[in-house]
mmCIF file of the N, C-alpha and C atoms, coordinates in Angstrom:
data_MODEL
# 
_entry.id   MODEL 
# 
loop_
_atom_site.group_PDB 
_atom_site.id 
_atom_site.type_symbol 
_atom_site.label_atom_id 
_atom_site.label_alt_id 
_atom_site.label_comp_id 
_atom_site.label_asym_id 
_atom_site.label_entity_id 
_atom_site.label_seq_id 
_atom_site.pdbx_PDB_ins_code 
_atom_site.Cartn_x 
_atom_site.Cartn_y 
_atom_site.Cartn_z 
_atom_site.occupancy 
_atom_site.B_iso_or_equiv 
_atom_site.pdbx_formal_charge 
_atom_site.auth_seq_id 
_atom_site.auth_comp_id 
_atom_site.auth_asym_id 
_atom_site.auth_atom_id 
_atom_site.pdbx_PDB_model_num 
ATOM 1   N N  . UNK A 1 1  ? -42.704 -77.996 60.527 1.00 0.00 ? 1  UNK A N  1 
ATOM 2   C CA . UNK A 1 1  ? -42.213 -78.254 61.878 1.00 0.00 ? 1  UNK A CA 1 
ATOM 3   C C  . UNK A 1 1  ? -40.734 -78.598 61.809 1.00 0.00 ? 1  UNK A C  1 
ATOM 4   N N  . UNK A 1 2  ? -39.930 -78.157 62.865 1.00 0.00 ? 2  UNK A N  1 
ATOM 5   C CA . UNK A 1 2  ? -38.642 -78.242 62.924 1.00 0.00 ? 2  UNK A CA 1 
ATOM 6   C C  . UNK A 1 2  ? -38.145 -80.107 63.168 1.00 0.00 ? 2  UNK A C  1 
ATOM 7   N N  . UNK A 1 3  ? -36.875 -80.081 63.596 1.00 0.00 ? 3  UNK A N  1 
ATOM 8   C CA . UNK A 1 3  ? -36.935 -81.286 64.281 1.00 0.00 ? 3  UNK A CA 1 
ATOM 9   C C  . UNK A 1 3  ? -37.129 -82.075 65.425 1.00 0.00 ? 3  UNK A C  1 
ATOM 10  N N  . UNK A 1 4  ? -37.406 -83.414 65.787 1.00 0.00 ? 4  UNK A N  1 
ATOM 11  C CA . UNK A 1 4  ? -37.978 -84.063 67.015 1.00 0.00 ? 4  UNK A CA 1 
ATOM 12  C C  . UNK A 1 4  ? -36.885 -84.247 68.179 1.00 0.00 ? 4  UNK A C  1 
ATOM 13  N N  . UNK A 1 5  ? -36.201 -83.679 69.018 1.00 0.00 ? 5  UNK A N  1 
ATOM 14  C CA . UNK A 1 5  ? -35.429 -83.746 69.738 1.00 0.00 ? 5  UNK A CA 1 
ATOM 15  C C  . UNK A 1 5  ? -35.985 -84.238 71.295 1.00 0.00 ? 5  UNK A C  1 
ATOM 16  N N  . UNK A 1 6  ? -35.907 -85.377 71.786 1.00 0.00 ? 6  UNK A N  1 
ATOM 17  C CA . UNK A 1 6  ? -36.570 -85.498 73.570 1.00 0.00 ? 6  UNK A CA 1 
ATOM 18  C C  . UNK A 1 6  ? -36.105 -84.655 74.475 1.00 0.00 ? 6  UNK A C  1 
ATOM 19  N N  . UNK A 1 7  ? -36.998 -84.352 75.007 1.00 0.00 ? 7  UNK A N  1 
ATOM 20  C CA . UNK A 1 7  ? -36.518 -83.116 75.808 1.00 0.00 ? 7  UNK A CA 1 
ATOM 21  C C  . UNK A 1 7  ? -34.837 -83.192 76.929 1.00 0.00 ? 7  UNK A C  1 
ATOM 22  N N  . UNK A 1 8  ? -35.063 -84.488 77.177 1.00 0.00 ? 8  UNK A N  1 
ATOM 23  C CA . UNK A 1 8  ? -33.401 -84.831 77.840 1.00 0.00 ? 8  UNK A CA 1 
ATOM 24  C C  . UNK A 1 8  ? -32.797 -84.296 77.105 1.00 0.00 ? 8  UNK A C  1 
ATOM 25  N N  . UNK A 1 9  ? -32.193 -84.858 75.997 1.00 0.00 ? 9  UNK A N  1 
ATOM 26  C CA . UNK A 1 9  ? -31.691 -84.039 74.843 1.00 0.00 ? 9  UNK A CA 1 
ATOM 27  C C  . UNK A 1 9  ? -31.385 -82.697 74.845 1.00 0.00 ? 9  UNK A C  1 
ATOM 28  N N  . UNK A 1 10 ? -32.385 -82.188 74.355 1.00 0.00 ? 10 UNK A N  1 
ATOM 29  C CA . UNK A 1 10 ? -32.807 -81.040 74.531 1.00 0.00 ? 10 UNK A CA 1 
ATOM 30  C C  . UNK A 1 10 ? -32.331 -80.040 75.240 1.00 0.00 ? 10 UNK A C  1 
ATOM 31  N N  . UNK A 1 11 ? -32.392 -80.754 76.819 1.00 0.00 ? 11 UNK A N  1 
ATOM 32  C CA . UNK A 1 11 ? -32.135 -79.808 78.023 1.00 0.00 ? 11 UNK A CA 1 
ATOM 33  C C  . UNK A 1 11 ? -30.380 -79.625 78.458 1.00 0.00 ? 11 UNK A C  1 
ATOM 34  N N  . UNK A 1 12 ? -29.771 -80.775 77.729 1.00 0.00 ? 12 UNK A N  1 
ATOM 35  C CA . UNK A 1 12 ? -28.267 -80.899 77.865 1.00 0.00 ? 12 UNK A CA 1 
ATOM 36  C C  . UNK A 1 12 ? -27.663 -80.068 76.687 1.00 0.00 ? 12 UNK A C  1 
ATOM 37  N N  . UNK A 1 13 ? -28.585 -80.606 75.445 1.00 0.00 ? 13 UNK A N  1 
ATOM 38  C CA . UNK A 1 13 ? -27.590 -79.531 74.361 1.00 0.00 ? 13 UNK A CA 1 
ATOM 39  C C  . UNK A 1 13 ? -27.702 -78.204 74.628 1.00 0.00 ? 13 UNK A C  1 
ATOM 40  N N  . UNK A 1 14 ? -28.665 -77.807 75.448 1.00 0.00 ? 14 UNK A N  1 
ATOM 41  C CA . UNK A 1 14 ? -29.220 -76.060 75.376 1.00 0.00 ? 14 UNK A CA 1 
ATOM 42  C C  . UNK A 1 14 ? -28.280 -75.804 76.743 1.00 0.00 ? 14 UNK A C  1 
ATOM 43  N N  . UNK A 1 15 ? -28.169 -76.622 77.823 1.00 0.00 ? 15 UNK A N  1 
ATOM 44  C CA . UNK A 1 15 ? -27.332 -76.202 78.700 1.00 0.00 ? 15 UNK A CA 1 
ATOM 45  C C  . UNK A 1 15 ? -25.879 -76.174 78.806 1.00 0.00 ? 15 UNK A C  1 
ATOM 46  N N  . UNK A 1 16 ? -25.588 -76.865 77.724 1.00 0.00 ? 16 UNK A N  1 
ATOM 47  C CA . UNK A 1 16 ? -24.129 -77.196 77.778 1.00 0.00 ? 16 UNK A CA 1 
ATOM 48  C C  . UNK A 1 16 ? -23.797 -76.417 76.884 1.00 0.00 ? 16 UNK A C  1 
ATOM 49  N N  . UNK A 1 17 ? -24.406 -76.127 75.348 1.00 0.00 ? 17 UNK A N  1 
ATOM 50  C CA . UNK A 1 17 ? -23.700 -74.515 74.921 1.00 0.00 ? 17 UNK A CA 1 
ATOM 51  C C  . UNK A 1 17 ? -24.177 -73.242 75.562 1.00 0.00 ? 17 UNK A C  1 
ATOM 52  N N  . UNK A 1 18 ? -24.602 -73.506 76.465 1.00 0.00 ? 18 UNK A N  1 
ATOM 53  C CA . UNK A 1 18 ? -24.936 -71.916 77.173 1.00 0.00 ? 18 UNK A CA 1 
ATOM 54  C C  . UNK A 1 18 ? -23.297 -72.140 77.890 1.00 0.00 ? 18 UNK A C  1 
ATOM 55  N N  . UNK A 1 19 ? -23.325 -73.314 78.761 1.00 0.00 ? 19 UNK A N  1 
ATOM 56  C CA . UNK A 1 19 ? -22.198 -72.804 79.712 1.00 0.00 ? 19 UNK A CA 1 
ATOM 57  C C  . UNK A 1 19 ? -20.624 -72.604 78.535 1.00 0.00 ? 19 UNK A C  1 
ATOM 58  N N  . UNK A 1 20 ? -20.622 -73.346 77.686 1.00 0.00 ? 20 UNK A N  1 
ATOM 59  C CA . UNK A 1 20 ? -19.113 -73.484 76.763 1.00 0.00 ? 20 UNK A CA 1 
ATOM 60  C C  . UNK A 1 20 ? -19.168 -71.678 76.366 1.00 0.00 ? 20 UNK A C  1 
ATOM 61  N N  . UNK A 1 21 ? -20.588 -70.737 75.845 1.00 0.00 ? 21 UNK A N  1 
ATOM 62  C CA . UNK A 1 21 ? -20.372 -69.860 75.560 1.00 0.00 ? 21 UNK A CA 1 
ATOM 63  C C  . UNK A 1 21 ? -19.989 -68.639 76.511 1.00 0.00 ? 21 UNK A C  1 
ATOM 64  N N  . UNK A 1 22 ? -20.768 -69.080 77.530 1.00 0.00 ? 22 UNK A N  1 
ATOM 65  C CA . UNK A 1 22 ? -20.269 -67.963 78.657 1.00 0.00 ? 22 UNK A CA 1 
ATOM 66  C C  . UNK A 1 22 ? -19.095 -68.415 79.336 1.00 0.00 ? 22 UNK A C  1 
ATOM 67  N N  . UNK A 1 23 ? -18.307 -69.610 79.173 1.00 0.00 ? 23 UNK A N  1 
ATOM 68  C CA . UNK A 1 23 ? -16.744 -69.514 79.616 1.00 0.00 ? 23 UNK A CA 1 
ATOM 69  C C  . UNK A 1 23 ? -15.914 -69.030 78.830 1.00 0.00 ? 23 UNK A C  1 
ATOM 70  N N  . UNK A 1 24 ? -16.748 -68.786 77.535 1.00 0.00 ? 24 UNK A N  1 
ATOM 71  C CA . UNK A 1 24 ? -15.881 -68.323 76.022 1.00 0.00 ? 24 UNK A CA 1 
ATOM 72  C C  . UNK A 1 24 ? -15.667 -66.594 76.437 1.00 0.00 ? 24 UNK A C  1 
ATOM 73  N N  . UNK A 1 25 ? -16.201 -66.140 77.471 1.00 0.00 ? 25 UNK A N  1 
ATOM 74  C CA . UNK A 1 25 ? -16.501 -64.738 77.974 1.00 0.00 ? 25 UNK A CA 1 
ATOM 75  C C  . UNK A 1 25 ? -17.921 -63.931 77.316 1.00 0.00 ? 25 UNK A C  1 
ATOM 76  N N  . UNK A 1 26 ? -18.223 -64.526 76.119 1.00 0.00 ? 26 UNK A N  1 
ATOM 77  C CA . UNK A 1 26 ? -19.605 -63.622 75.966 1.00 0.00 ? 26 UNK A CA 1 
ATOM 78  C C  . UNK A 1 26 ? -20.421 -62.924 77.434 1.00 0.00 ? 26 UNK A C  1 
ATOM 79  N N  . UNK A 1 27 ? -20.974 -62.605 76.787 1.00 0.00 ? 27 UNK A N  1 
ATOM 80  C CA . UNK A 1 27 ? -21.989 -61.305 77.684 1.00 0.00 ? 27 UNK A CA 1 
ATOM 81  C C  . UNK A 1 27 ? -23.225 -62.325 77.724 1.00 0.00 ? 27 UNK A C  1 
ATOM 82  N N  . UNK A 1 28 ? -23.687 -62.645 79.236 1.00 0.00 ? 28 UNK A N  1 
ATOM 83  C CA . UNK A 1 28 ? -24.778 -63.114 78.967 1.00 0.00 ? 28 UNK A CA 1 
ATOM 84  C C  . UNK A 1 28 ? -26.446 -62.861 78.360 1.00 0.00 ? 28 UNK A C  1 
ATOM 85  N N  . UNK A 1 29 ? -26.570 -61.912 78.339 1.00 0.00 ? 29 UNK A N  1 
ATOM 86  C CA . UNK A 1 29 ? -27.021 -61.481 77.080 1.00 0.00 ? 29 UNK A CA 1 
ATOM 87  C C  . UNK A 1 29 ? -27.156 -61.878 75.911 1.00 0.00 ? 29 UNK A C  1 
ATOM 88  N N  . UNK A 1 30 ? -26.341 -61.412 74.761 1.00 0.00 ? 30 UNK A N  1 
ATOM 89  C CA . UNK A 1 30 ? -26.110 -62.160 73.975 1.00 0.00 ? 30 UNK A CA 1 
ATOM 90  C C  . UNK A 1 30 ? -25.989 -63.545 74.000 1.00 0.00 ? 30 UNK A C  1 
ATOM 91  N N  . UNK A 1 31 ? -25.389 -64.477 74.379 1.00 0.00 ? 31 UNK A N  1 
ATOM 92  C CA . UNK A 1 31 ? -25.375 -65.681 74.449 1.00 0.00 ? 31 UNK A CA 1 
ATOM 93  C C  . UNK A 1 31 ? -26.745 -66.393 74.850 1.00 0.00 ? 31 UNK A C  1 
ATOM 94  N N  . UNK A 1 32 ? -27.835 -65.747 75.483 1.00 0.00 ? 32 UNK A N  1 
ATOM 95  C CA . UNK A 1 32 ? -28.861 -66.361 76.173 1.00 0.00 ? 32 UNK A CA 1 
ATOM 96  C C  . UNK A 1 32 ? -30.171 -65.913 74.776 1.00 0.00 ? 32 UNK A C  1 
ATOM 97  N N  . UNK A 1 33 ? -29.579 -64.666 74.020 1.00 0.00 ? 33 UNK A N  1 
ATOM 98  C CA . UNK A 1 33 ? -30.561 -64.472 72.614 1.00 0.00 ? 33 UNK A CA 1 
ATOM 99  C C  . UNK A 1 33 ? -30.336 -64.928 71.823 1.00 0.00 ? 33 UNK A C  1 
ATOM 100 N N  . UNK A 1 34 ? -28.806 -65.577 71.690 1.00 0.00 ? 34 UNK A N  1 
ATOM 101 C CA . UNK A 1 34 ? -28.147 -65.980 70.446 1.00 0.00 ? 34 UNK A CA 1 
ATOM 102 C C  . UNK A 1 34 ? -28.651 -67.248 70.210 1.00 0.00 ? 34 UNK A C  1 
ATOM 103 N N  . UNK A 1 35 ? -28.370 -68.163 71.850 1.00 0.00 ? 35 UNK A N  1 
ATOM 104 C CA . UNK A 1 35 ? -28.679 -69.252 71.670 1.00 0.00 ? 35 UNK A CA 1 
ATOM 105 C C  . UNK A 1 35 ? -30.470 -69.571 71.661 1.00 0.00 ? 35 UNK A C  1 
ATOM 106 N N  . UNK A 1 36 ? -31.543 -68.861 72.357 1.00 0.00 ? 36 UNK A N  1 
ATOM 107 C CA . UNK A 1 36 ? -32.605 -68.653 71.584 1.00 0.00 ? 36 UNK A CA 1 
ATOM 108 C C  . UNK A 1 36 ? -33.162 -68.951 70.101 1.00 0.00 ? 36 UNK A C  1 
ATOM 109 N N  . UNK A 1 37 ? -32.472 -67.596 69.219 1.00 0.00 ? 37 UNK A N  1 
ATOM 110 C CA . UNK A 1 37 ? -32.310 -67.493 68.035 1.00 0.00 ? 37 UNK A CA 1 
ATOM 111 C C  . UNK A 1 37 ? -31.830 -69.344 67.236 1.00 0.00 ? 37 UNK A C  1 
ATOM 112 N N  . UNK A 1 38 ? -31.181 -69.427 67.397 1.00 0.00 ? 38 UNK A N  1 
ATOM 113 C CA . UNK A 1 38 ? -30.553 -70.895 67.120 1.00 0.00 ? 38 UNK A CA 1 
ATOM 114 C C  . UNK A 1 38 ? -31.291 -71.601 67.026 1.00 0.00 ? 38 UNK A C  1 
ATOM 115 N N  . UNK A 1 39 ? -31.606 -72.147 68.345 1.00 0.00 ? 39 UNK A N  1 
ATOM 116 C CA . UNK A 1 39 ? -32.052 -73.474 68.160 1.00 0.00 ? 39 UNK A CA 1 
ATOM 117 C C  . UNK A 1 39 ? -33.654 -73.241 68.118 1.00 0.00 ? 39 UNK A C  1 
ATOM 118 N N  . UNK A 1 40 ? -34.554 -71.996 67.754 1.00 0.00 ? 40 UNK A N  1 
ATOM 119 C CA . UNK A 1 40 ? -35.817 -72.015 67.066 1.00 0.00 ? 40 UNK A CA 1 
ATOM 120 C C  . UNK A 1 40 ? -35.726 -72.055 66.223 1.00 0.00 ? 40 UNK A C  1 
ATOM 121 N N  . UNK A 1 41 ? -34.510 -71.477 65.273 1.00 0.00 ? 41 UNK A N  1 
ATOM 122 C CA . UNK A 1 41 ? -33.995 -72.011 63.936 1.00 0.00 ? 41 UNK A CA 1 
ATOM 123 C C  . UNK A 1 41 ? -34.089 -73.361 63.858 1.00 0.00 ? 41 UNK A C  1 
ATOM 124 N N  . UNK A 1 42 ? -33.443 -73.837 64.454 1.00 0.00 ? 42 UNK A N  1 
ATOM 125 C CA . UNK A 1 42 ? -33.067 -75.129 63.974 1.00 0.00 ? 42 UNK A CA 1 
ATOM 126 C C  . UNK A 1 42 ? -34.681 -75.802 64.524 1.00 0.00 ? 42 UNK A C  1 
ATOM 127 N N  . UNK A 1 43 ? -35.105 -76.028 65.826 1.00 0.00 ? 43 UNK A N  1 
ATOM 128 C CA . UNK A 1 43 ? -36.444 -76.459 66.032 1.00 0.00 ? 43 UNK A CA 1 
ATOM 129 C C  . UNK A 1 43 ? -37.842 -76.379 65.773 1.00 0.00 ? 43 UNK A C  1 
ATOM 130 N N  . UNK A 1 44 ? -37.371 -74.571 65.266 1.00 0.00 ? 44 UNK A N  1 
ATOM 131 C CA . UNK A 1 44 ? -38.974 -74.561 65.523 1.00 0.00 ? 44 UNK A CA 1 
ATOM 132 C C  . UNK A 1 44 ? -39.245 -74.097 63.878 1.00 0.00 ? 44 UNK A C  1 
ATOM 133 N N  . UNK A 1 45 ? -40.369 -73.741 63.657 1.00 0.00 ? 45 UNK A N  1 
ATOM 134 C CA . UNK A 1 45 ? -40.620 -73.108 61.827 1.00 0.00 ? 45 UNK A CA 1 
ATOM 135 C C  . UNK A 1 45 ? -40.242 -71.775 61.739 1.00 0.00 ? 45 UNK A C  1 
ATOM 136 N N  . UNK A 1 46 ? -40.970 -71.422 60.376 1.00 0.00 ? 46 UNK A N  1 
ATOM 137 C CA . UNK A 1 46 ? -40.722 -70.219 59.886 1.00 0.00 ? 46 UNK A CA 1 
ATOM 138 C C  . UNK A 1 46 ? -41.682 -69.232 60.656 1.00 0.00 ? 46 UNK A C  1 
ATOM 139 N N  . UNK A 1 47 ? -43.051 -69.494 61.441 1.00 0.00 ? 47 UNK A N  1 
ATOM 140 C CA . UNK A 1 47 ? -43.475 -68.954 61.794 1.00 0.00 ? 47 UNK A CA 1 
ATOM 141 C C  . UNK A 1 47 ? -43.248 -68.091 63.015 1.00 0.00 ? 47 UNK A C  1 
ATOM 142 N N  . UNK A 1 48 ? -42.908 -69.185 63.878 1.00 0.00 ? 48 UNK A N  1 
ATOM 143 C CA . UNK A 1 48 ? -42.455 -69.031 65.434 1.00 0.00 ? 48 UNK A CA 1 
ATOM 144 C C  . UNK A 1 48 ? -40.684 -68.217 64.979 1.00 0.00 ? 48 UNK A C  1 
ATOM 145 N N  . UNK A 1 49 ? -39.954 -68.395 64.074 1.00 0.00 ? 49 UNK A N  1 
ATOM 146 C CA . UNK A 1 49 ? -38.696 -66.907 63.963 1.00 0.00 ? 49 UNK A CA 1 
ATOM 147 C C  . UNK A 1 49 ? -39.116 -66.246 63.579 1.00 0.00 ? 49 UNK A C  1 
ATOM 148 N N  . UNK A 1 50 ? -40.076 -65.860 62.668 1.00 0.00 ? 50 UNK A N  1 
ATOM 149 C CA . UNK A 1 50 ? -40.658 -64.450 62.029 1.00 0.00 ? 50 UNK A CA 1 
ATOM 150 C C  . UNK A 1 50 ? -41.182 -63.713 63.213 1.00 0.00 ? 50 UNK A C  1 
ATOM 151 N N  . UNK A 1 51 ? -41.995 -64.304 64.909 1.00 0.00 ? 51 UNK A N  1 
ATOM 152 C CA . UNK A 1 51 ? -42.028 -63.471 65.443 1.00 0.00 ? 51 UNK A CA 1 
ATOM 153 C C  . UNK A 1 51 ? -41.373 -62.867 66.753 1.00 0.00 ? 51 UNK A C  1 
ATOM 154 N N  . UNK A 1 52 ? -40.214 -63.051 66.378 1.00 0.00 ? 52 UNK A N  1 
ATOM 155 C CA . UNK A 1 52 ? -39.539 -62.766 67.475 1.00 0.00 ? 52 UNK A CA 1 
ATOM 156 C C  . UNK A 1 52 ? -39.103 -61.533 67.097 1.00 0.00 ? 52 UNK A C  1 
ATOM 157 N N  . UNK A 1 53 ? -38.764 -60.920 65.929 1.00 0.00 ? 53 UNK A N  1 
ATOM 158 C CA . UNK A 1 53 ? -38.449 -59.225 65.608 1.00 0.00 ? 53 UNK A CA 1 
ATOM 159 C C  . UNK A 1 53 ? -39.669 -58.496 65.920 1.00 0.00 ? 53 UNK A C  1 
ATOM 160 N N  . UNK A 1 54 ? -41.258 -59.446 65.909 1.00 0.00 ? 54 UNK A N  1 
ATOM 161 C CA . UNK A 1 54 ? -42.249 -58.665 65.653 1.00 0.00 ? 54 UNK A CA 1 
ATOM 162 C C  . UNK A 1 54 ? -42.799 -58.814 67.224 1.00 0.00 ? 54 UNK A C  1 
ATOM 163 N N  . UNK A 1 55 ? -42.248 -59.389 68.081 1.00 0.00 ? 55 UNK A N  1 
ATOM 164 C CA . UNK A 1 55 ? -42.164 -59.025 69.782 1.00 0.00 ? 55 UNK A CA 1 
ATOM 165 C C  . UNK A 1 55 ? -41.134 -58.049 70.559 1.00 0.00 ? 55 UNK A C  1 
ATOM 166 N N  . UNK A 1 56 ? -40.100 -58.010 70.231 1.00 0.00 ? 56 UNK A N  1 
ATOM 167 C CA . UNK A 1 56 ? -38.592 -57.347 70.375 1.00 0.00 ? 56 UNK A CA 1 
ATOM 168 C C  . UNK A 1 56 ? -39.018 -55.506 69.861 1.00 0.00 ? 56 UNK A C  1 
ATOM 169 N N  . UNK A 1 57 ? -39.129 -55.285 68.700 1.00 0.00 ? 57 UNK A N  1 
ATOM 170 C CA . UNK A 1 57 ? -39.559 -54.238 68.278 1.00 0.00 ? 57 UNK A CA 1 
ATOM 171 C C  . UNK A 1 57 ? -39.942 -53.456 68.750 1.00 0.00 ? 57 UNK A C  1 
ATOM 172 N N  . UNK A 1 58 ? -41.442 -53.428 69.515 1.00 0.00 ? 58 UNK A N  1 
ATOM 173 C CA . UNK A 1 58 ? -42.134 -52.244 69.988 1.00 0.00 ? 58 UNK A CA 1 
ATOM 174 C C  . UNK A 1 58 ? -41.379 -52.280 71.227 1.00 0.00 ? 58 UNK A C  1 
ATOM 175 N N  . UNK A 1 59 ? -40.899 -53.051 71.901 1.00 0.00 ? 59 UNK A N  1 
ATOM 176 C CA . UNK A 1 59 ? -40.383 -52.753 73.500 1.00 0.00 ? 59 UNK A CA 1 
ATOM 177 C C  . UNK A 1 59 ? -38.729 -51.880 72.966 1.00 0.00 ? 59 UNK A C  1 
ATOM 178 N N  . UNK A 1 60 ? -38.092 -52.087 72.068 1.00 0.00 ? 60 UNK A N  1 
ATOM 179 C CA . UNK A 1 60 ? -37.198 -51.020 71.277 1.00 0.00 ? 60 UNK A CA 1 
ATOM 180 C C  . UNK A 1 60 ? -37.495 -49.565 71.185 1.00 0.00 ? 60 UNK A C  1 
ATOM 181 N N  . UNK A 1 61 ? -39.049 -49.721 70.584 1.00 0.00 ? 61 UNK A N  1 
ATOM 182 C CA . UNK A 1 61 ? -39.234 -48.577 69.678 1.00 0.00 ? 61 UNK A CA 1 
ATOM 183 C C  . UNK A 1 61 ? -40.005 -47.674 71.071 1.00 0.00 ? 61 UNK A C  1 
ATOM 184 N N  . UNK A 1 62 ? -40.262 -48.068 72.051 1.00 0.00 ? 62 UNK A N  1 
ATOM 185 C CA . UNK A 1 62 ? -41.105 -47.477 73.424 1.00 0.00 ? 62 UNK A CA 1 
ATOM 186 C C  . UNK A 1 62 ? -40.029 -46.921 74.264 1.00 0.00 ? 62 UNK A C  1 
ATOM 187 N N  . UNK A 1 63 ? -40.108 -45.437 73.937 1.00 0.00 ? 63 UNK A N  1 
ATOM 188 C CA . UNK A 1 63 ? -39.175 -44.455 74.709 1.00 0.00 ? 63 UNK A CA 1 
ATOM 189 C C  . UNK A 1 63 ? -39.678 -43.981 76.586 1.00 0.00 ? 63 UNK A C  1 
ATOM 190 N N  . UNK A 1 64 ? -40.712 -44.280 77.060 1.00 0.00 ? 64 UNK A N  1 
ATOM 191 C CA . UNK A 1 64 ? -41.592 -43.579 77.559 1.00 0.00 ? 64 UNK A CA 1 
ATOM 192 C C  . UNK A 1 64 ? -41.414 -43.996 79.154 1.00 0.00 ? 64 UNK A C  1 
# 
């Protein structure tokens, strides 16, 4: 398990680098996967990042 953060916490650090990155001009997009990516890194395990390529993928690989 990642680390114990209270959700107050939580809800300020995740909102306040969303806004610093999208005044930085990023694409919101990116910035809204990036920061995703991140902080399940940092919060969550190895399990819960291993499946985020293995959700992302087929909606990639689906031409139709």
């Amino acid at each position: 398990m990642g680390l114990e953060v209270p959700i107050g916490w939580l809800t300020l650090l995740m909102f306040g680098s969303l806004l610093v990155l999208l005044m930085a001009g990023l694409p919101l997009a990116f910035v809204t996967g990036g920061l995703a990516c991140v902080f399940l890194f940092i919060l969550g395990d190895s399990h819960s990042l291993n499946m985020v390529p293995s959700r992302i993928y087929p909606l990639m690989t689906d031409y139709q």
